[in-house]
BAMARFI-735395 format. One record per residue (C-alpha): residue number from 0; residue in one letter; x, y, z. Coordinates in steps of 0.2 Angstrom, whole numbers, plus 2048, in hexadecimal, padded with zeros to 3 digits. Each point is the difference from the previous one (the first is absolute). Example, Ala and Ser with C-alpha at 12.3 -4.5 7.8 and 13.67 -1.06 7.14 Angstrom:
BAMARFI-735395
REC,0,a,83E,7EA,827
REC,1,s,806,811,7FD
This chain:
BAMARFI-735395
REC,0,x,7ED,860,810
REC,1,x,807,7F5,80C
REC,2,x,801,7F0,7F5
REC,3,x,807,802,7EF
REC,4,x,808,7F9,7F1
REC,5,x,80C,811,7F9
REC,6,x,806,7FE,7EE
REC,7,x,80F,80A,7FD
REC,8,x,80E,801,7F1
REC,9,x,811,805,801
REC,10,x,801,808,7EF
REC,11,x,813,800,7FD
REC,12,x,802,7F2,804
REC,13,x,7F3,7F4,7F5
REC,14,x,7FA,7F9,813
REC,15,x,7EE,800,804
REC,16,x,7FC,7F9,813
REC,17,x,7F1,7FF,80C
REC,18,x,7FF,804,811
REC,19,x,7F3,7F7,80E
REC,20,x,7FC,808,80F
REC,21,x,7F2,7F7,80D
REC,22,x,7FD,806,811
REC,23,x,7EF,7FC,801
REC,24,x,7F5,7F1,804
REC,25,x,80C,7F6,805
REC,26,x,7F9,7FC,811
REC,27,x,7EE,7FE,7FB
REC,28,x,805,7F2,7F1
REC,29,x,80F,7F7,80A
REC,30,x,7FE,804,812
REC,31,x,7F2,7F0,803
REC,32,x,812,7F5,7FB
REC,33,x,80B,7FF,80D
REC,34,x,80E,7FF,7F4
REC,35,x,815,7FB,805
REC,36,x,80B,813,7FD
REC,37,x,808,7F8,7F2
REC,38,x,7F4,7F7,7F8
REC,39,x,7F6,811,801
REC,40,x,80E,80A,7FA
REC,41,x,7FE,7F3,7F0
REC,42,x,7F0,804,7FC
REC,43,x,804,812,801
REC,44,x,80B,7FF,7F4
REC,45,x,7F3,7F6,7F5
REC,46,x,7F3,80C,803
REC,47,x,80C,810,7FB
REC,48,x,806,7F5,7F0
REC,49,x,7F0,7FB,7F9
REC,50,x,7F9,814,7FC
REC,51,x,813,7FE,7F7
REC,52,x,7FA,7F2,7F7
REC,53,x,7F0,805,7FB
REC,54,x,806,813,7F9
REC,55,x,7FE,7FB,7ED
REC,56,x,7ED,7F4,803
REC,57,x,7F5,80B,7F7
REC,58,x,7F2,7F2,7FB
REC,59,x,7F2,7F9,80E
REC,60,x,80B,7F5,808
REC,61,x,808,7F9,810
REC,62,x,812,7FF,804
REC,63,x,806,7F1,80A
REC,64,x,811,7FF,80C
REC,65,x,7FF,7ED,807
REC,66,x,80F,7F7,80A
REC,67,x,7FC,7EE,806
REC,68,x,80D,7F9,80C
REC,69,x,808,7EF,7FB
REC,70,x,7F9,7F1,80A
REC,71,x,80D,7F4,806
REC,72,x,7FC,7EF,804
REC,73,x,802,803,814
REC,74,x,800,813,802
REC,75,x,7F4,80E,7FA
REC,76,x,808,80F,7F9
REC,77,x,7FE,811,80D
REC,78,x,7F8,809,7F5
REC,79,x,7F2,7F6,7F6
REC,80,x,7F8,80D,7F6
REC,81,x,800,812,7FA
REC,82,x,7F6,80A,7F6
REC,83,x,7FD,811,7F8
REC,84,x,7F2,802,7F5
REC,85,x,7FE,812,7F6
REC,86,x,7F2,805,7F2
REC,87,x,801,80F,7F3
REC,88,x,7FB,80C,80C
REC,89,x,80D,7FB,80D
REC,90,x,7F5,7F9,80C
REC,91,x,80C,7F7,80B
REC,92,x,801,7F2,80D
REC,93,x,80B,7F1,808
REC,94,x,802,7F3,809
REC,95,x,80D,7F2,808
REC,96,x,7FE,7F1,80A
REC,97,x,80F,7F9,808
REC,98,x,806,7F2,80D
REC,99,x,801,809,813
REC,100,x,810,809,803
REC,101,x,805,802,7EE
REC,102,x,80E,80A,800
REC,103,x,80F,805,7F4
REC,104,x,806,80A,7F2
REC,105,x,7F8,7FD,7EC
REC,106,x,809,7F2,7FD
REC,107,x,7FC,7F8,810
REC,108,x,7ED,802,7FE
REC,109,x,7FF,7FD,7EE
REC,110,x,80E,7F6,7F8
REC,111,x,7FC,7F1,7F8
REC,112,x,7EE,806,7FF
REC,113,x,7F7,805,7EE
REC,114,x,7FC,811,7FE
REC,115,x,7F6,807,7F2
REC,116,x,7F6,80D,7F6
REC,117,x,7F1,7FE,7F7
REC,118,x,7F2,80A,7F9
REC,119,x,7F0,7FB,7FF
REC,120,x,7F1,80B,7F4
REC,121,x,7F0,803,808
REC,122,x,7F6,7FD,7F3
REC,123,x,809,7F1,7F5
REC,124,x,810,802,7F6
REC,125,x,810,7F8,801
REC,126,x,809,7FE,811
REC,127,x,812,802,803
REC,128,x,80B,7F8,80D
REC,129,x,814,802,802
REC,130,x,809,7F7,80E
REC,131,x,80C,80D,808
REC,132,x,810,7F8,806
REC,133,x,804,800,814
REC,134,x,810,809,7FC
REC,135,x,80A,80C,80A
REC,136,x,800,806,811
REC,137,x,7EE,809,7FF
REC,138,x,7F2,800,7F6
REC,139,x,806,811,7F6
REC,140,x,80E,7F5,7FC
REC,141,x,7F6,7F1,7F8
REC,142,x,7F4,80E,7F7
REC,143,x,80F,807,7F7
REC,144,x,807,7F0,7FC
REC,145,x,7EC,7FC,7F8
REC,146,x,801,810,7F8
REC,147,x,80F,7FE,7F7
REC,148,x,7FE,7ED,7FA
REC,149,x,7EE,7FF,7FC
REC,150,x,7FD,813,7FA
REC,151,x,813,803,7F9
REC,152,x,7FE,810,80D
REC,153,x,80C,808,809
REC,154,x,7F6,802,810
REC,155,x,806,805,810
REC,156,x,7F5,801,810
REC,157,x,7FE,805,811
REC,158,x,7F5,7FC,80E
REC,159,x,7FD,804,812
REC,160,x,7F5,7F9,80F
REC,161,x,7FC,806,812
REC,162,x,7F2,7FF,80A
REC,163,x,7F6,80F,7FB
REC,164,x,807,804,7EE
REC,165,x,805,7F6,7ED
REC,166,x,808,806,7F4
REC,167,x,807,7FD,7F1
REC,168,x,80D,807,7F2
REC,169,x,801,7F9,7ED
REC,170,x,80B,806,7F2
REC,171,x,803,7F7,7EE
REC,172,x,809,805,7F4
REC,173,x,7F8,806,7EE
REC,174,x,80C,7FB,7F5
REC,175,x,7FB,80A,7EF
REC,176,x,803,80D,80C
REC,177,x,811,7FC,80B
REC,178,x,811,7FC,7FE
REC,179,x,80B,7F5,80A
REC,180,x,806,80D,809
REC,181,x,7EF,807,806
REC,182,x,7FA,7F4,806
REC,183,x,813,7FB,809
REC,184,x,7FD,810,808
REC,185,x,7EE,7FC,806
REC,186,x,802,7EF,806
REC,187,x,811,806,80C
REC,188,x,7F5,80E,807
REC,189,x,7F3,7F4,806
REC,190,x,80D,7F2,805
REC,191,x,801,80E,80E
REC,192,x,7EE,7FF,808
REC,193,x,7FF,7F9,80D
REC,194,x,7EF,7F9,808
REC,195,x,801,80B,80E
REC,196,x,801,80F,7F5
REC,197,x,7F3,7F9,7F4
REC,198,x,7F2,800,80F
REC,199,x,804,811,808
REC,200,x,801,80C,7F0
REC,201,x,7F0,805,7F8
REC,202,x,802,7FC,7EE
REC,203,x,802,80F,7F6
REC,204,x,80D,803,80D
REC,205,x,808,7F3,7FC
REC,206,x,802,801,7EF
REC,207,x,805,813,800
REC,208,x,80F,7F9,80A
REC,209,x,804,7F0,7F9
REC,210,x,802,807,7EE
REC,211,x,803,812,804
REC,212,x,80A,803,7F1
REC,213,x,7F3,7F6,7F4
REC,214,x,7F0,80A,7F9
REC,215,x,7F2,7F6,807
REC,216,x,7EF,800,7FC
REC,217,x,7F2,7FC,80D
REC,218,x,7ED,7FC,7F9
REC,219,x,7F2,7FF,808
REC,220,x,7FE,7F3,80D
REC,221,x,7F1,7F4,800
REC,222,x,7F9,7FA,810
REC,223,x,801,7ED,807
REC,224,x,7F4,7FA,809
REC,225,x,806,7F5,80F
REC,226,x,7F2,7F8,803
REC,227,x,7F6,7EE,7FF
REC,228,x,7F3,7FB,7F1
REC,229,x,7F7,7F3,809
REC,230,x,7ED,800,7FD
REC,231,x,7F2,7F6,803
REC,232,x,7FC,7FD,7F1
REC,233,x,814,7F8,7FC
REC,234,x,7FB,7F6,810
REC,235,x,7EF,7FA,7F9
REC,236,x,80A,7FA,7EF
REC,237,x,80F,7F8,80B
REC,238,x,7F2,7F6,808
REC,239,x,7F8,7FC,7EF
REC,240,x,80F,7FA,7FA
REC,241,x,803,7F5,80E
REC,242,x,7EF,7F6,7FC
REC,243,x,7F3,7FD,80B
REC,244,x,806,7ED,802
REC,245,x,810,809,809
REC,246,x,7F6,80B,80B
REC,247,x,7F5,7F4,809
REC,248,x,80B,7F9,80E
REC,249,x,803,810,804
REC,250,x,7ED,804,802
REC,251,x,7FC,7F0,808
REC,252,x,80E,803,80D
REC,253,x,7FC,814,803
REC,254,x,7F1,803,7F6
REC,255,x,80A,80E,7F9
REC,256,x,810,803,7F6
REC,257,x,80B,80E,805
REC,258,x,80E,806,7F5
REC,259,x,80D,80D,805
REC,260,x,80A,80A,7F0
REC,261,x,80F,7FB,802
REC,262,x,807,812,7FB
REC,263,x,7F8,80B,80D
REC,264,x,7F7,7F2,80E
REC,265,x,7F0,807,7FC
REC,266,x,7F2,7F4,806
REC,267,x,7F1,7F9,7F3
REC,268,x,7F4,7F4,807
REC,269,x,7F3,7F8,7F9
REC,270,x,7F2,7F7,808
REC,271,x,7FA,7EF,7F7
REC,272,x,7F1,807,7F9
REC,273,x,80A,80B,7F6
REC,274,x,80B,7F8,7FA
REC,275,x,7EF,7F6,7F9
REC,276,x,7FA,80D,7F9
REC,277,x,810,805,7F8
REC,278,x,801,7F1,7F8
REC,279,x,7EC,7FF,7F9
REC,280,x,804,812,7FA
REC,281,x,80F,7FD,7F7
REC,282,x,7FA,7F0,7F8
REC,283,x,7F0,80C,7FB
REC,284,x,80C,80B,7F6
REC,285,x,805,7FF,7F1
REC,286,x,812,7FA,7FC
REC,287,x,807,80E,7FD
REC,288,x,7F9,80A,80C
REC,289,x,806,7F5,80F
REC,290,x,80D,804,80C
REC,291,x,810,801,7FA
């Protein structure tokens, strides 16, 4: 299973953790972007975090990772944009857009910028939005920090980016479970992996040599699908949304509209008889059976 989310537990300790491995798919759904090294090696991280995030969403739902660069009144932020989107059966994808050249470290790329989570039910229901705080040297850092203030979670993370490979280590503290001590112990044995480390052992490796005199308890992993939920039909109800009003330019200038999904560059194009007839056939529907 080359891309995975691994539960585990490290029984004497009251410590449950999670472990992301993803190795493939990562050309086909980020190669069309020619993105900056570091800005790339943000996403990474993003996209190794957000099967970390997701471990406990058990209804029909999406999880959202969104940053937004902060906009000054004469500069543009170097990186704009970034995205992770995740659903219950840990279909994953990403995206950033960013200024040419963006270069730097976390902070760099995303301080000052707002950085949320939010959760969003397929079929109605509450959402539910936290802003996560820009702290810290990395994101791991500014997870933790989230965890501990908004979830009263001792949390501690790990993540990992190169080129071909992301990856991702979580561990929280159950505290019905675990004493001070226990999870001292924990939280100093992970304080000594290092990002290097992190991307070059495989992750029951790992964990049999981080806590090597702990008890830990591996569970089955569940595969994560790196990969982009695009669809003509979510196209059709983008465009429906839009409004016809919206769409004529376009067709008066082209006689067509082409969109390209954002996440993986694919290419939809409708011709202007189409997108008539889309319209005649969604007004023909019923309310609730139109395009959502």
């Amino acid at each position: 299973m080359a891309n995975r989310l691994l539960p585990f537990l490290i029984e004497n300790r009251g410590v449950r953790g999670f472990a992301v491995e993803i190795t493939e798919g990562i050309p086909d759904l980020l190669g069309w972007r020619d993105y900056p090294p570091d800005v790339f090696r943000q996403l990474g991280h993003a996209l190794a975090a957000t099967p970390l995030l997701a471990a406990d969403l058990r209804q029909d739902a999406r999880l959202n990772l969104q940053f937004q660069g902060k906009t000054g009144e004469d500069s543009e932020p170097p990186l704009k944009l970034l995205v992770t989107q995740i659903d219950s059966q840990l279909q994953l994808r990403g995206m950033a857009k960013c200024g040419p050249g963006a270069s730097g470290d976390f902070q760099a790329l995303m301080g000052g910028g707002t950085l949320a989570c939010l959760i969003e039910p397929r079929h109605g229901g509450e959402r539910y939005q936290a802003l996560v705080g820009v702290y810290g040297d990395s994101l791991a850092e500014a997870l933790q920090i989230y965890y501990g203030q908004s979830e009263q979670l001792l949390t501690r993370v790990r993540l990992g980016a190169a080129p071909d490979r992301f990856v991702g280590l979580m561990l929280q503290r159950l505290p019905e479970n675990s004493s001070d001590d226990d999870w001292v112990h924990v939280h100093h044995l992970v304080q000594t992996l290092e990002e290097p480390e992190l991307l070059a052992t495989e992750a029951e490796t790992l964990l049999r040599r981080l806590f090597a005199e702990d008890t830990v308890r591996v569970f089955e992993a569940r595969p994560i699908q790196l990969q982009c939920q695009c669809s003509h039909a979510q196209i059709s109800a983008m465009l429906l949304g839009l409004g016809e009003e919206e769409l004529k330019p376009l067709l008066i200038e082209r006689g067509r509209v082409d969109v390209t999904c954002e996440f993986c560059g694919k290419e939809y194009a409708y011709r202007e008889v189409e997108v008539r007839e889309l319209f005649a056939a969604s007004q023909a529907q019923p309310a609730e059976h139109r395009l959502q």
